[in-house]
N, C-alpha and C positions, 0 to 999 in steps of 0.2 A: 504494500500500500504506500502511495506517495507521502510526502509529508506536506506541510503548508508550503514551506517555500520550493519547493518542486513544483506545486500544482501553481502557484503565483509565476513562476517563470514560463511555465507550458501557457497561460496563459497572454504574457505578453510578446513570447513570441509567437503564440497565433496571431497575435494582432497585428505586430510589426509584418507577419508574411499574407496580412489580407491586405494591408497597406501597400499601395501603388506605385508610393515613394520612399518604403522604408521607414519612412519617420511615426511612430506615433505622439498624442501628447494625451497625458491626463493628468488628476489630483490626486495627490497622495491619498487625505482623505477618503476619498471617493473609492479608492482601489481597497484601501483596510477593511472599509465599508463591507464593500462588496465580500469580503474574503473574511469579517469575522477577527479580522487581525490587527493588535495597535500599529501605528506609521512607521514605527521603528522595524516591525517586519519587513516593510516593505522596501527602509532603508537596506535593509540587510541583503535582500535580493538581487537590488543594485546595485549593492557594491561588489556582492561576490559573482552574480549569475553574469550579469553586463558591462564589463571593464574594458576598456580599451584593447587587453590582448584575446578578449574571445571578438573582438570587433563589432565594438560598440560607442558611440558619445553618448554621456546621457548629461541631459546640463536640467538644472534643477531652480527654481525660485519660491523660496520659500513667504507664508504670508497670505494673507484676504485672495488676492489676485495671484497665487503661487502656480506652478503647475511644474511638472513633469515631462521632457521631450527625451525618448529614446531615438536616436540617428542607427541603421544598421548602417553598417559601411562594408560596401560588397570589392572585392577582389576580382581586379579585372584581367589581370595577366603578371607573370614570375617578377616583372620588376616588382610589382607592388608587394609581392610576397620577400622580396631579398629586402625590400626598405624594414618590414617588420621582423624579420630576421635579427637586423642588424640594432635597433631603433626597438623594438620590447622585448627582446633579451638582454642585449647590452652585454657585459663583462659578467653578470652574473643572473638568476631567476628564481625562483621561488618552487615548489614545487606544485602550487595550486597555481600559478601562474604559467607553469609550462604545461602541466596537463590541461589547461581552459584555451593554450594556444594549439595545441594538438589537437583539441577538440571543433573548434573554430574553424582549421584546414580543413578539418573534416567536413564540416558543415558546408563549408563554399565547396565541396569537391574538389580541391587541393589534392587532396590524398585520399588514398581508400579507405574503407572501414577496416580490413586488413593492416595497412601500414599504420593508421593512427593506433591500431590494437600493440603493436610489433612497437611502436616507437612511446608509447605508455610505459611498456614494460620493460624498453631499453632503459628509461629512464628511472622508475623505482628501483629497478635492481641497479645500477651503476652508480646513481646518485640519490640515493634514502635520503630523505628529509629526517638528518638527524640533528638539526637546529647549527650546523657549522660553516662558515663563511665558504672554506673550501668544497663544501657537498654544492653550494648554490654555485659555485666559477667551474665547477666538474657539468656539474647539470647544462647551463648555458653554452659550452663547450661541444657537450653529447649533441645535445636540442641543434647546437647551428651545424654539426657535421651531418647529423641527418637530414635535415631540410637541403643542405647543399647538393647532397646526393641526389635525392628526388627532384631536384631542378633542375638537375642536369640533365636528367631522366627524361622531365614531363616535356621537353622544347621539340 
């Protein structure tokens, strides 16, 4: 069975994929509302389900007049995938960060459900999230030799 914030994400990206242009906008409010849940759930969804490296902006105003804008931001071809490469891994990555950008490839069809399966479990096993600086520059390391590969691959 899902939990709330599963079913809170399933649902806004259904919305964002009936969306025409990718963009949705709504109230925080309105969405707790909807879901039975204080705002701060909702904050929590956003921060963790919609981050910039599963490719997302979400820009936020809080207040009377507040609202909510999720932007999906779609992947047009390998340049754009080598800028995120280089620009949300950086020197080092997190390990809920590099699983949410494995996931995202997947999403755009990037990559297969096979290789994101293969390149998840390159990276638990090689670089465990055991809280140390050098597991996070191993990880980022792993993460940009295999996307390398697959680009070379996908041209």
């Amino acid at each position: 069975m899902a939990n709330i914030t599963d079913i809170i994400e399933e649902y806004i990206k259904a919305r964002i994929g009936r969306s025409n242009s990718g963009v949705i906008i709504f109230r925080r409010g309105e969405l707790a509302e909807k879901f039975s849940c204080v705002p701060s759930q909702i904050n929590y969804v956003l921060s963790t389900r919609f981050s910039s490296s599963r490719g997302y902006i979400v820009e936020t105003r809080r207040g009377g007049g507040g609202f909510i804008r999720i932007i999906r931001i779609p992947l047009e071809d390998s340049e754009e995938l080598l800028d995120i490469v280089y620009e949300k891994i950086g020197d080092q990555i997190g390990m809920n960060e590099a699983i949410g950008l494995i996931r995202y490839l997947f999403e755009e069809d990037i990559i297969s459900r096979r290789e994101a399966h293969l390149m998840e479990t390159v990276i638990e096993v090689a670089a465990p999230d055991h809280g140390h600086p050098e597991a996070r520059r191993n990880r980022a390391v792993i993460l940009k030799s295999m996307l390398m590969v697959l680009l070379r691959h996908k041209k």
